[in-house]
N, C-alpha and C positions, 0 to 999 in steps of 0.2 A: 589566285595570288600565291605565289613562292611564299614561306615562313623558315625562317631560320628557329630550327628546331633547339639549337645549344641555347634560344633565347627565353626559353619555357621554364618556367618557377622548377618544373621537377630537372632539370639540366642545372640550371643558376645555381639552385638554393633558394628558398624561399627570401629568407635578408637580403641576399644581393640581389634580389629580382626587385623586390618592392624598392630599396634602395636608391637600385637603377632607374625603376619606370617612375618612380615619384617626383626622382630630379627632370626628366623631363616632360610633365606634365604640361609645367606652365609654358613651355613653346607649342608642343601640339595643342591643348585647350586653343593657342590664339588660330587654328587654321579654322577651329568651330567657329569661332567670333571673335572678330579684331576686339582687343584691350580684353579678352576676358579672364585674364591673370590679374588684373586691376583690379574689376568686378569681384574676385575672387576673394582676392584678398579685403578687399572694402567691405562685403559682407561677414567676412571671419570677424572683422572689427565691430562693423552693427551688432553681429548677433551676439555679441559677448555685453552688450550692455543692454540689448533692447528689451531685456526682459525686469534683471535687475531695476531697472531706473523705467520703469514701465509709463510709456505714454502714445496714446494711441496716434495719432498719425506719425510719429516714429513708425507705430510698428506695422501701420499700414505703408508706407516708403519699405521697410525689411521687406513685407510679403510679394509688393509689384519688382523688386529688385531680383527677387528668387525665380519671379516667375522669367527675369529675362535670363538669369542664367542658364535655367533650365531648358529653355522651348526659347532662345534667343532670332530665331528667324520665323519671314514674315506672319503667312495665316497661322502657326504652331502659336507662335509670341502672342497674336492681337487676339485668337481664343481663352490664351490663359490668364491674360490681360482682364478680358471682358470677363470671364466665369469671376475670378476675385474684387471685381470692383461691385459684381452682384452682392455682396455679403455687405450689411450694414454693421454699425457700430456695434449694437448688441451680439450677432457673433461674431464680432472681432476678439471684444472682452473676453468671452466663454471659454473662444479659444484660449489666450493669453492665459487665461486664469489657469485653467485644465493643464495645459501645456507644463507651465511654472510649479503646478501641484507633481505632474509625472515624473519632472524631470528630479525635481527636490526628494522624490522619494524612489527615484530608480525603479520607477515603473514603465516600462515598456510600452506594454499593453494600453496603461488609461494615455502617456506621452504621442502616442499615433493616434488614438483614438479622439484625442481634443481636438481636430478638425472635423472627427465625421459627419459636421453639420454642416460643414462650409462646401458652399459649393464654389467646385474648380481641385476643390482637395480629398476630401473624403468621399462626395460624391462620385459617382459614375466610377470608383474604383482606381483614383487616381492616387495612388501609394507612392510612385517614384516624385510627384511633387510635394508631399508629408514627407519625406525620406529627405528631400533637400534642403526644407526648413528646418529639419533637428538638426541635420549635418553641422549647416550654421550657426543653431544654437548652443549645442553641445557637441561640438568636432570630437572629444574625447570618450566620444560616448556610440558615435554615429557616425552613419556612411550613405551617402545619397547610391540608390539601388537604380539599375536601367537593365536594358538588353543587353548590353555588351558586357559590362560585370559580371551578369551574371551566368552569358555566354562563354567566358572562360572560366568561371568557378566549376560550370558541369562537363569542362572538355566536351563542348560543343564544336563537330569538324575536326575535332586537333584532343591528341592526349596533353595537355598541358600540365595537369598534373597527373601520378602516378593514380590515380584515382578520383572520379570523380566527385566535387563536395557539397555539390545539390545535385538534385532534379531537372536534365535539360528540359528549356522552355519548349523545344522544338529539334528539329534535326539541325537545322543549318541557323546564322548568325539570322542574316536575312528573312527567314520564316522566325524567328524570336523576337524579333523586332514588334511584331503582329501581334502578340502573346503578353494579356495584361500579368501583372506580378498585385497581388493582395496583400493585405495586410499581415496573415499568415505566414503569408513567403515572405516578408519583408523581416517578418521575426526570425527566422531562418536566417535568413541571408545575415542578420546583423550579428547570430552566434558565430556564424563562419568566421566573418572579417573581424570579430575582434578575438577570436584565435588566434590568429594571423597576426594581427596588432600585437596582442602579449608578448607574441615569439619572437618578432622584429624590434619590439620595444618602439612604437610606432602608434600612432592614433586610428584609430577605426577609422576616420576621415582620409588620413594618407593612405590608409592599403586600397581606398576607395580610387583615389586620385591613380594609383599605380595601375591598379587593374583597367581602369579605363584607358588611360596613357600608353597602355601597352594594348589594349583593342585595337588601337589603331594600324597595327600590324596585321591582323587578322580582315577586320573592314574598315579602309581608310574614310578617315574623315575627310571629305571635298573638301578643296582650297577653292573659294567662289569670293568675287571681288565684291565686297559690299557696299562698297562709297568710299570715298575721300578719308585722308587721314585721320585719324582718332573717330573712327564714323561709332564704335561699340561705345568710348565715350561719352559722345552727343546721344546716343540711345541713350545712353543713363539718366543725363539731364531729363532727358522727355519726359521718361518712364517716371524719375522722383518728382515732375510738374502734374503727373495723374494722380499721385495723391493727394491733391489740391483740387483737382478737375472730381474727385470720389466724393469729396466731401461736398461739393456743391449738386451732384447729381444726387444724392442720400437725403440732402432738405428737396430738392425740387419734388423725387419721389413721396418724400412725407407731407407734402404739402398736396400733394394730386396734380402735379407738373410732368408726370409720364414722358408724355410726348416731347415737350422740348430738354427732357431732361435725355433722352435718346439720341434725339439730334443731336447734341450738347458730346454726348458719349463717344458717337461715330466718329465724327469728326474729331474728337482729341483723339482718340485711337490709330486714325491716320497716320497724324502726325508722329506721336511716338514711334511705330512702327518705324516710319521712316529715319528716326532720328532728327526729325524737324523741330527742334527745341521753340525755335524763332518764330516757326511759322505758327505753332498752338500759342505762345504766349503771345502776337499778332492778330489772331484768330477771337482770343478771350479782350484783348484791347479795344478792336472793334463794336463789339458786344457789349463792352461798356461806352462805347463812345456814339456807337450809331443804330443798335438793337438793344436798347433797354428794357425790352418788355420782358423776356424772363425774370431779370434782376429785383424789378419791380413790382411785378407777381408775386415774387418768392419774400419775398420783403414785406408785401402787405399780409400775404394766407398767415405767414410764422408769427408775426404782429398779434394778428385775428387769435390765432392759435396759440399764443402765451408762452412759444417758443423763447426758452433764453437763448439756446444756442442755435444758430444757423449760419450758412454760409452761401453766398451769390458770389457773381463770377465778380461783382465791385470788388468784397470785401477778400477773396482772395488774390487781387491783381497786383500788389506789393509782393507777395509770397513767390510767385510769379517770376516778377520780373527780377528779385533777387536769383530765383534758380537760373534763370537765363543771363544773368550777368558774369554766375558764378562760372557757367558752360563756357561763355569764351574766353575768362582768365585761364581755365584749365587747359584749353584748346589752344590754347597761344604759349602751353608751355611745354 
């Protein structure tokens, strides 16, 4: 692939690069995923209150939102999906808690480190989705890290800048891609860009946006058709009906409902994926109209069990079918 070399921060100028790539962000982000400048900004909104005004299935909707930003296509999505809906209440809290303590005292270190229990984040070394949750909580502070950022930070392929400002992952984009980034490196990388932020007068989050926005130069992002009009949209609806769909598989699980608490799983996953808003809240209707046995189940063990709080697929079906009502006023506008 040709690259127009005058287009490289050490040609530009650092200001007018970032500048430049930041303003067009929000139309390349949509070749990633239809509406996902919407998404974008919807989450800048959440995560500026979701901590302050702390309530958890708020902040379980924040975390399954991040994850479709992040990993917004199909099996990427429905693993990142499925790893965060593993995590019960208890570390939801820890996080939330740890997170709020990091952030409030400008601690780096314990602020990434308040996932390391969750799996889907901390686990298995997954920094670039830790990296996308602070983005959105503290954009002033943070910058969601990948291959490609930080394939042009080390003049990977290409002198982009007069020198390089990490460590390449790899020789080429493509072999970087491969190459996990830790928490270490992520410390790194967030001294970089918010160098870079000071001197542009600019957020850690925008020099994030630019650097990406301009990868696309380097390896195009695929234009690949993914449905029908506003399809990144109706993804969202789904995705914000799974925290609904969490909360009933976390009693089933605590009640020793495993099994249909799986089946229960899969199939909302499906859906999501696909953006099928209709067809999971369809799917949970049924369930209460013509398979009642789990509901029932779960209804009596929590009883037995002195549960005050529980949730079946009854008592979330209002919840439901408000988010699928809300999808097609959106969708009709």
């Amino acid at each position: 692939m040709d690259i127009d070399e005058t287009e490289f921060p050490r040609n530009l100028g650092i200001n007018t690069f970032i500048k430049k790539y930041h303003a067009e962000f929000p139309k390349i982000i949509e070749r990633y995923h239809p509406d996902h400048w919407e998404l974008t900004q919807e989450l800048e909104q959440l995560g500026s209150t979701v901590l302050p005004t702390y309530d958890r299935q708020q902040f379980r909707t924040f975390l399954l939102l991040v994850n479709l930003w992040k990993n917004p296509h199909g099996s990427a999505l429905r693993t990142a999906l499925l790893h965060t809906i593993r995590n019960n209440r208890y570390a939801i809290d820890r996080a939330s808690r740890q997170v709020r303590i990091g952030l409030i005292n400008q601690d780096d270190v314990g602020a990434v480190a308040a996932f390391s229990h969750m799996v889907g984040f901390g686990k298995h070394r997954r920094t670039p989705m830790i990296s996308a949750v602070l983005r959105f909580l503290a954009p002033d502070r943070y910058g969601t890290v990948d291959y490609r950022n930080w394939s042009v930070l080390s003049n990977t392929q290409h002198s982009f800048f007069d020198s390089p400002l990490v460590k390449p992952l790899a020789p080429t984009f493509l072999e970087s891609k491969r190459q996990a980034i830790d928490s270490s490196m992520y410390l790194d990388y967030l001294k970089i860009i918010r160098t870079l932020a000071v001197q542009c007068n600019v957020r850690p989050a925008d020099v994030d946006m630019a650097l990406f926005a301009f990868s696309d130069r380097v390896r195009s992002l695929q234009a690949i058709f993914y449905g029908p009009h506003h399809f990144g949209r109706a993804k969202r609806h789904a995705v914000r009906m799974l925290a609904h769909i969490w909360l009933i598989i976390e009693t089933a699980w605590g009640v020793g409902l495993g099994g249909p608490a799986e089946i229960l799983l899969e199939r909302a996953l499906g859906y999501a994926v696909l953006g099928d808003f209709l067809g999971l809240y369809r799917e949970c209707k049924r369930m209460v109209a013509h398979r009642p046995e789990m509901d029932r189940e779960i209804e009596k063990r929590a009883t037995s069990l002195g549960l005050k709080e529980y949730a079946s697929v009854r008592t979330q079906l209002d919840a439901l079918a408000q988010i699928s009502y809300e999808a097609f006023a959106s969708l009709r506008s």
